[in-house]
C-alpha positions as CSV (number, residue, x, y, z in Angstrom):
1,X,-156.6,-53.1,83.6
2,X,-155.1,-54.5,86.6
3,X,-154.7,-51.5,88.2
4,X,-158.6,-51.0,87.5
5,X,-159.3,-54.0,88.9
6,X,-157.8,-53.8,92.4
7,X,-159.3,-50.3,92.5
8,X,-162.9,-52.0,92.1
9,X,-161.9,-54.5,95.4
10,X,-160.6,-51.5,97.7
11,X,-164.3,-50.0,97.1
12,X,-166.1,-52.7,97.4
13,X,-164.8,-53.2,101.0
14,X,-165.7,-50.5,104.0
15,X,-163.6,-47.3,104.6
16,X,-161.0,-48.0,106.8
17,X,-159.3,-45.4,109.2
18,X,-155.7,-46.2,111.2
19,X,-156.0,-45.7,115.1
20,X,-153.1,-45.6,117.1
21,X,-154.2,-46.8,120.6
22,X,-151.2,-47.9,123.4
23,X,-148.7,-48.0,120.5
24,X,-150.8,-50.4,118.4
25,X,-152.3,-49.7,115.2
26,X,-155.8,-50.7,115.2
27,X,-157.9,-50.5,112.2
28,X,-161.6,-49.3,112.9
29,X,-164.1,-49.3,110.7
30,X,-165.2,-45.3,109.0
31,X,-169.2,-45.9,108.7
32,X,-168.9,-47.3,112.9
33,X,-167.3,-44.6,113.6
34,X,-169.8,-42.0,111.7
35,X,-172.6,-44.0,112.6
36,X,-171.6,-43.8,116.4
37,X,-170.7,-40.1,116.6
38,X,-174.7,-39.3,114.7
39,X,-175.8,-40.5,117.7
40,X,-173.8,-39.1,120.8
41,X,-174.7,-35.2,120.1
42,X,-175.3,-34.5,123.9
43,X,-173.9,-35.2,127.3
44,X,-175.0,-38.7,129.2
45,X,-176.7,-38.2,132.1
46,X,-174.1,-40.0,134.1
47,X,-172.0,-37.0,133.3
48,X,-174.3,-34.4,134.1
49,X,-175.1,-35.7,137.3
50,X,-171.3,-35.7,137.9
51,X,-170.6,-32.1,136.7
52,X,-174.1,-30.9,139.1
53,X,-172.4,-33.0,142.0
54,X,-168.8,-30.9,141.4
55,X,-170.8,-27.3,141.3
56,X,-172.9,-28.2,144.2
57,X,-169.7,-29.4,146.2
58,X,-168.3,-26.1,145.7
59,X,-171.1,-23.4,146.0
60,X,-172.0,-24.8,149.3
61,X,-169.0,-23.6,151.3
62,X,-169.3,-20.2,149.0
63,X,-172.5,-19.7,150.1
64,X,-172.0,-20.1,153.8
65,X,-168.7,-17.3,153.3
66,X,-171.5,-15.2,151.5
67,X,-174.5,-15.6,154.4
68,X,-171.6,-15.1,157.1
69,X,-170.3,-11.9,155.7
70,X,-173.7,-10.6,155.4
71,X,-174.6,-11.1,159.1
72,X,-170.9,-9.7,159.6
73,X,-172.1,-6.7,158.1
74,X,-175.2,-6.3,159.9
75,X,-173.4,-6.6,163.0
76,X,-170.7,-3.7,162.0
77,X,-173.4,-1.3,160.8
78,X,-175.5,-2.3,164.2
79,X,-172.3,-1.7,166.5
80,X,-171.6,1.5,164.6
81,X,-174.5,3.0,165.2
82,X,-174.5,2.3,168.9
83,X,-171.4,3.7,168.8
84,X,-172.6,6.7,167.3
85,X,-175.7,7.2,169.6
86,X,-173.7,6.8,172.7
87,X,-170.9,9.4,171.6
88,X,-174.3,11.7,171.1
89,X,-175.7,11.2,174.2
90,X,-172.9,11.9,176.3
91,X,-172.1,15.3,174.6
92,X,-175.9,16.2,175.2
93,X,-175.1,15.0,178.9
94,X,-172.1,17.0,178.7
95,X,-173.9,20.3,177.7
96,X,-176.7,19.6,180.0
97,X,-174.5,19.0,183.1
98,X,-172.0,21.3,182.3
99,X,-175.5,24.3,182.1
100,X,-177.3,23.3,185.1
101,X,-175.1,20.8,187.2
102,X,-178.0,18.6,186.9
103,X,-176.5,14.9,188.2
104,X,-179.8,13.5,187.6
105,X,-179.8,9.9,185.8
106,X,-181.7,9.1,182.8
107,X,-182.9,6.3,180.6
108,X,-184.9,5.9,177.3
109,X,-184.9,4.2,173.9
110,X,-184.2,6.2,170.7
111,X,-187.8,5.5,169.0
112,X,-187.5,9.2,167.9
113,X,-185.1,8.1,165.5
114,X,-186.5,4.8,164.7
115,X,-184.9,2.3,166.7
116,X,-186.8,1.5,169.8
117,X,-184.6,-1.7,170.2
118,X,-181.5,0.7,171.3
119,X,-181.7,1.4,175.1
120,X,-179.3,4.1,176.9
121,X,-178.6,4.8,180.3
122,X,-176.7,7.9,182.3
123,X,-175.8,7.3,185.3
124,X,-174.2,10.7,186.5
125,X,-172.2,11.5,189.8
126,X,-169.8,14.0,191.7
127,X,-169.0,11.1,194.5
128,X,-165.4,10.4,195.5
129,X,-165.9,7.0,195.1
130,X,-167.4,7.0,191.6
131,X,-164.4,8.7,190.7
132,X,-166.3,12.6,191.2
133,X,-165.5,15.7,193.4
134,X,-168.6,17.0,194.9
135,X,-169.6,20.2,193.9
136,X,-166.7,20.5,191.4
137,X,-166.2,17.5,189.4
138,X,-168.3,14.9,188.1
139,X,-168.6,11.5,186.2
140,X,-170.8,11.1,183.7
141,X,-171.0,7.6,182.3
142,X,-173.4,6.4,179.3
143,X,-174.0,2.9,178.1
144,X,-176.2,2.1,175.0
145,X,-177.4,-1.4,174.6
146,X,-179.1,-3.4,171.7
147,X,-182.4,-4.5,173.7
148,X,-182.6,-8.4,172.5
149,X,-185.2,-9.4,174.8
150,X,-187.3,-6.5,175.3
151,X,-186.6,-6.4,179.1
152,X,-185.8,-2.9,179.6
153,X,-182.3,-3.7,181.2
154,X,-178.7,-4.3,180.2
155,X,-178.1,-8.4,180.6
156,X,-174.8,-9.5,180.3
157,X,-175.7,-11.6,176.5
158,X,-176.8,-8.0,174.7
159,X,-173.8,-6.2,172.9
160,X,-173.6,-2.7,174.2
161,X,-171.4,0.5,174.3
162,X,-169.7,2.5,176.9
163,X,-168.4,5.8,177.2
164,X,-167.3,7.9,180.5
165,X,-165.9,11.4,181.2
166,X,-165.7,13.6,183.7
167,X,-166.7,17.1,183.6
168,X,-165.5,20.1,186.0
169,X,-168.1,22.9,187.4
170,X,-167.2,26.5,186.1
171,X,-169.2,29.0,186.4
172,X,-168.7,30.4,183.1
173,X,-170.9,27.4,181.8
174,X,-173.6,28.1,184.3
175,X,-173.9,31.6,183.3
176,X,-173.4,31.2,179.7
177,X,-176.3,29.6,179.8
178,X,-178.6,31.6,181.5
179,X,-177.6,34.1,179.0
180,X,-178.6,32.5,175.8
């Protein structure tokens, strides 16, 4: 009956669970415990504010790398195509100097393709001192310019492209020409 008896005062009394905290055992009451963990489903605000202060820390400086490789690309493609257009313009130049010895210069935008912002110029010439021979050899030089400002002219802020050659008279070229 003893043995009953004693099991009667361990019931009576709260549940009671061993913690071991910094090497010390620390009894703490069950039902506290229960009680307190009912409660605390969620996170505390505290602790979301932390965790958004962390994410925003670090998408910031991801963000800027993001923007800057985007305008990175937009420059590439931009400079690519200039690239393009003046490597197109100087073979037409080519074909048309090397038919007609025409050293005429010449100017325009390529709004025929959509982009009236792109300027070109050719500046052609058979001069000794541009590099030429007259009546046998000549320079053709064309530069193709993203027009920032509208003005019609190359200033020395706008990103542009530049390609030369020289080109030698035959006559075969002259009268292939006037045969086709």
């Amino acid at each position: 009956m003893v043995h009953h008896a004693q099991s009667s005062i361990l019931d009576s009394h709260p549940p009671v669970c061993q913690a071991k905290q910094h090497g010390f055992v620390r009894r703490v009451d069950a039902r506290r415990t229960q009680r307190r963990s009912r409660y605390r489903t969620g996170q505390t605000m505290l602790e979301l504010v932390a965790a958004t202060t962390i994410l925003a820390i670090a998408l910031v400086p991801a963000l800027k790398l993001t923007r800057s490789g985007l305008m990175n690309i937009s420059q590439l493609e931009r400079s690519e195509l200039s690239v393009s257009l003046c490597v197109s313009k100087l073979e037409e130049e080519l074909a048309r100097t090397a038919a007609t010895w025409d050293l005429s210069p010449r100017a325009g935008n390529f709004a025929a393709i959509g982009r009236p912002e792109l300027r070109f110029t050719v500046a052609k010439s058979d001069a000794a001192v541009d590099g030429g021979s007259p009546n046998s050899l000549a320079v053709i030089d064309v530069i193709v310019w993203h027009d920032e400002d509208g003005g019609n002219d190359l200033d020395g802020d706008e990103t542009h492209v530049r390609y030369a050659t020289k080109i030698a008279k035959v006559i075969s070229y002259e009268y292939e020409s006037t045969i086709h």
